[in-house]
C-alpha positions in Angstrom: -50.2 -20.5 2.4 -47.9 -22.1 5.0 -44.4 -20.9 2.4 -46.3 -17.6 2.1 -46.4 -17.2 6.3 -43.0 -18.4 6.3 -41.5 -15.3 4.1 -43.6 -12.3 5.8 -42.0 -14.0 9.6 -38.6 -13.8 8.2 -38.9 -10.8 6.3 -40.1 -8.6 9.2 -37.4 -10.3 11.7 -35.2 -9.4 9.6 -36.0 -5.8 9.1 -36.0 -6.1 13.1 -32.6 -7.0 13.3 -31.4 -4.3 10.6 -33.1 -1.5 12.4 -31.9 -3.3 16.0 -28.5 -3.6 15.1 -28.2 0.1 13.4 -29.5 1.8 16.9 -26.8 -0.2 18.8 -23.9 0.9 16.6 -25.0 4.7 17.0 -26.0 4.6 20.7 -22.5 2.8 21.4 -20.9 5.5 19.1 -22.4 8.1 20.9 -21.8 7.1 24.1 -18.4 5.9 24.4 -17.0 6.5 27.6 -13.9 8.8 27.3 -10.7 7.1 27.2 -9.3 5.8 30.7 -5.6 6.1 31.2 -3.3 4.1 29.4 -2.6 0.9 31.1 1.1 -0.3 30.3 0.2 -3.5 28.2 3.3 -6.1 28.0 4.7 -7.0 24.9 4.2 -10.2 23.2 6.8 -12.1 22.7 7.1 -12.4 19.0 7.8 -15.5 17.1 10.3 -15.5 14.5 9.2 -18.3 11.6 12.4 -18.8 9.6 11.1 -20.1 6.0 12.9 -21.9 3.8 14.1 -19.9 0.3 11.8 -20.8 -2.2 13.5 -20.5 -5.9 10.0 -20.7 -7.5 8.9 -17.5 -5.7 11.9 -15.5 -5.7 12.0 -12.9 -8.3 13.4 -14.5 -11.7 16.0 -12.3 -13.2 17.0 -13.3 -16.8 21.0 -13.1 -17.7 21.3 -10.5 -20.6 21.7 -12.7 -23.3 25.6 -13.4 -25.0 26.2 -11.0 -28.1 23.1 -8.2 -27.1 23.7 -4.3 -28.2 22.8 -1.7 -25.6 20.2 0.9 -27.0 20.2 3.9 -24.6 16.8 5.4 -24.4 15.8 8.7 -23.4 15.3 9.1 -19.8 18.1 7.3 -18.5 16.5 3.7 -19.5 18.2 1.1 -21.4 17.2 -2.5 -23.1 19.5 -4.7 -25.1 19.0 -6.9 -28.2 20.0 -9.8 -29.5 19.6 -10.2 -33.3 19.9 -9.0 -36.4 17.1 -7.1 -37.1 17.9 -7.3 -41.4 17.1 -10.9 -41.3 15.8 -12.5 -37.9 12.4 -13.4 -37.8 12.7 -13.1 -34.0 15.0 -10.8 -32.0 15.7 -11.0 -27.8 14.9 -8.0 -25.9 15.6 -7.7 -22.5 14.3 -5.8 -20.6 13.9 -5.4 -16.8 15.5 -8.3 -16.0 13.7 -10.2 -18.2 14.2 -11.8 -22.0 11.4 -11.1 -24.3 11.3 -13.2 -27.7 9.5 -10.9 -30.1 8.8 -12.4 -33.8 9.1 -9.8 -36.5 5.4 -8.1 -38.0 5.3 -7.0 -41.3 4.2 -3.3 -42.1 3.3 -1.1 -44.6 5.3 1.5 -43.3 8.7 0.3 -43.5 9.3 0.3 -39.9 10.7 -2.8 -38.4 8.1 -4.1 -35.5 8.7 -7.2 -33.5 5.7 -7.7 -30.9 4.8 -10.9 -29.2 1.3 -10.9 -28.1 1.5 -13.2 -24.9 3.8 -10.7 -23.4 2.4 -7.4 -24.5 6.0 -6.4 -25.5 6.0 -4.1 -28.9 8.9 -2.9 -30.6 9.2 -0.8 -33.2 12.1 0.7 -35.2 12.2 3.5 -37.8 15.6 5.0 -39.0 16.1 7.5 -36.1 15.2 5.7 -33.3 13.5 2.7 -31.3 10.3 2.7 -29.1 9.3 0.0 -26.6 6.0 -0.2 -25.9 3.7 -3.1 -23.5 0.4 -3.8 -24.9 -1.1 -4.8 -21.3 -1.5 -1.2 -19.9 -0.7 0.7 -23.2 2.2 2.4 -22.5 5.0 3.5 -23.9 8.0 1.7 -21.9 11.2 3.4 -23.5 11.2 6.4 -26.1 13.8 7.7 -28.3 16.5 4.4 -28.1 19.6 4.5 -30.2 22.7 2.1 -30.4 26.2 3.5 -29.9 26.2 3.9 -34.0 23.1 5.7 -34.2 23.9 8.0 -31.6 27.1 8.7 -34.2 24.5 9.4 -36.9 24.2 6.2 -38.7 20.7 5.0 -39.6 19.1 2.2 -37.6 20.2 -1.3 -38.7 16.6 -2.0 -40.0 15.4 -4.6 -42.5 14.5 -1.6 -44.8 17.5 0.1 -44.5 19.4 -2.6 -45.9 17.1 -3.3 -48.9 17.9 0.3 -49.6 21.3 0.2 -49.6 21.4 -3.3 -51.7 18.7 -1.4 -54.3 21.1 1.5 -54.9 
């Protein structure tokens, strides 16, 4: 009975204070007093806190690795590769200032797709062109990428490209 008493006391103070405290916020809001003239405050002085650099925070920017090609992508944007895509099992994309090591997927289609799940980075190269995608947000990162060669009008220097040219 005592527990009982207890709970009813503290739930009606607090629906007290919850009506209380609403009826002061309006009456204040409503009868602010209009602004007084501005009185010239003086400035602070500020503190200036120099901090020390710290590597670990700094924004890591990856060299582009030695030996990578350049694929130009539509758009203006760019990624290089390092690897040889007929017979690597894991090629080096970078991309934003940052290496990606994608193993290679097999596919039915004869596409050549190298995707690393930790990352969300997703490559995948057909004959004409290369397409960049990050699994994360599920966007497409870079569209229509070619090589210097491809952009000449050779195919894409794809796994299935060369079995078709060593089948002939």
């Amino acid at each position: 009975m005592k527990k009982l008493m207890i709970a009813a006391v503290i739930g009606a103070l607090s629906t007290t204070m919850l009506t209380v405290a609403t009826d002061a916020a309006a009456e204040t809001a409503t009868t602010a007093k209009p602004a007084a003239k501005a009185v010239a405050k003086r400035p602070q002085p500020r503190r200036l806190i120099k901090r020390k650099e710290n590597p670990a925070k700094e924004a890591k920017v990856d060299p582009v690795p030695e030996g990578a090609e350049k694929w130009a992508c539509k758009d203006g944007l760019a990624f290089e590769m390092k690897g040889d895509m007929k017979r690597d099992q894991i090629v080096t994309v970078h991309w934003a200032n940052k290496n990606y090591n994608l193993p290679r997927e097999a596919t039915t289609t004869g596409a050549d797709r190298f995707h690393d799940a930790a990352t969300g980075m997703d490559l995948v190269v057909i004959p004409t062109k290369a397409m960049l995608f990050q699994d994360k947000d599920s966007s497409r990162l870079a569209d229509e990428c070619q090589t210097a060669a491809m952009a000449q009008g050779a195919p894409a220097p794809t796994q299935s490209n060369a079995i078709n040219k060593t089948g002939n």
